[in-house]
N, C-alpha and C positions, 0 to 999 in steps of 0.2 A: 504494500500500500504506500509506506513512505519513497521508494522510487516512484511510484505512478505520479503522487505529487511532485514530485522532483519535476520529470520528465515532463509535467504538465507545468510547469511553471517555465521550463527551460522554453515549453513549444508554446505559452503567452508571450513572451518575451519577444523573442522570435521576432512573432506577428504581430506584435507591435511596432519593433523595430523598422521593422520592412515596411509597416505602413507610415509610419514618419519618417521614412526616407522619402517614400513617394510623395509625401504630401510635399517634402522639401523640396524634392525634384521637378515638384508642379511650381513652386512658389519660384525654384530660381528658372524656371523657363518662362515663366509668365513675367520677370521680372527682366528679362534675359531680351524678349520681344518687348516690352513697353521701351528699354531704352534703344533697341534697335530702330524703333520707328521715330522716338524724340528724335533721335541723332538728325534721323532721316529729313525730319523736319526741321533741325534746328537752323536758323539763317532769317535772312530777308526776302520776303517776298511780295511782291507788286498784286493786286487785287487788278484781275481783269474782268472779270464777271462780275455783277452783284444783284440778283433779285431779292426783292421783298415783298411778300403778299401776291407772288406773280408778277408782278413790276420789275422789269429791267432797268436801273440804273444806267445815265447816261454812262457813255466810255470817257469822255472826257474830265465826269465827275470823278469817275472812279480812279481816278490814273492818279491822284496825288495822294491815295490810300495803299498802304502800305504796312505789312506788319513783321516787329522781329521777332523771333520764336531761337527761345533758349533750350539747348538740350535738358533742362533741367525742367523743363513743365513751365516757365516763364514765359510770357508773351509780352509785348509792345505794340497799340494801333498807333498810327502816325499820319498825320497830313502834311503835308509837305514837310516830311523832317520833326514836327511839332508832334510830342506826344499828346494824346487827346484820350490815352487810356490803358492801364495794364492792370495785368492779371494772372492766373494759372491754370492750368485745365490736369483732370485727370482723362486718361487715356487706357481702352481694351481693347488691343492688337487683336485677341482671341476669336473675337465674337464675328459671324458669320458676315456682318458688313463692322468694320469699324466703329466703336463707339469713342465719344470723346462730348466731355462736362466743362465747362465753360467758366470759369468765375473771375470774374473783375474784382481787382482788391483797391481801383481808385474808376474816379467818373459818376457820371451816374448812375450806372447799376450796380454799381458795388454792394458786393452780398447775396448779389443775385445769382443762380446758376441758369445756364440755357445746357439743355441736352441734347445733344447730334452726334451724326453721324460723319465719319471722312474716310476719303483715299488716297493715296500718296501713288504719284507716279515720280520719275527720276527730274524731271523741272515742273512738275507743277500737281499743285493738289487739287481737290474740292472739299467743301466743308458745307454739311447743311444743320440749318439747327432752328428748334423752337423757341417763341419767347419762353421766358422762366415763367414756372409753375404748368408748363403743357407736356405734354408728351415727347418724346422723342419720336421723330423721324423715321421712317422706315427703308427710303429712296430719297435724293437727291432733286427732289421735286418742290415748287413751291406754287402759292394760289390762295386766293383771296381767302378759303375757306381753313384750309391751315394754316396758314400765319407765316410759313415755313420763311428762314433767308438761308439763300444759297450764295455760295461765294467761292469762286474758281480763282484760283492762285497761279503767278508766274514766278518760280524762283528768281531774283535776284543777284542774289552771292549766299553760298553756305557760310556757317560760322563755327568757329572752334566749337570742339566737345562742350569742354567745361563753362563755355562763354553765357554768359546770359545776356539779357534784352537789359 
């Protein structure tokens, strides 16, 4: 009997172990992807696109918008050079379209979150997102009835790893 316990405790052990491995192996890959993708994004980029509520923003309006995004979750909007607003976003690489939460820590939303979605291509993103307190986004689509703003990115210049906005 006292081996059965034994041997029963050696085989909890075990299987514990091996599931906090896994769990560990989830957390550094999942954490392994969120900095893959900051990286990906971190830099300056020019705002070519921008609808709202369906609304296309003129091109000429949009051309002096501009945001810098730090590989550390930091962002920068910018009009002509002039910050008009930053903040931080959390980001999940994992999930079957990009997710990515929104939070202004100066301006006036501050404290606000907007939830959307985005894709990274090698010079240029898109980012869709709801006003705060709505739902997230499913598609890259926007209209009068979701609220939705969309906004298509041209890289600029990338920025050092560690660099923030």
């Amino acid at each position: 009997m006292q081996r059965s316990m034994s041997n029963l405790k050696a085989l909890v052990t075990v299987a514990t172990l091996t599931a906090l491995t896994a769990v560990v192996s989830a957390d550094d890959k999942q954490a392994s992807a969120i900095q893959k993708d900051r990286n990906q994004i971190a830099g300056t980029w020019q705002i070519e696109v921008l609808e709202i509520n369906g609304n296309r923003s003129a091109g000429e309006d949009v051309k002096h918008l501009t945001v810098v995004n730090g590989a550390d979750g930091t962002w920068s909007l910018r009009s002509e050079g002039n910050e008009i607003a930053r903040g931080t976003t959390s980001i999940d690489p994992s999930q079957s379209v990009k997710t990515i939460d929104i939070q202004p820590t100066s301006g006036q939303d501050q404290g606000k979150t907007y939830r959307g979605i985005y894709e990274l291509g090698k010079t240029t993103r898109k980012l869709c997102f709801a006003p705060a307190g709505k739902d997230r986004p499913a598609d890259f689509t926007t209209n009068a009835e979701n609220q939705h703003i969309f906004v298509k990115f041209k890289r600029i210049q990338a920025t050092q790893q560690k660099e923030s906005p």
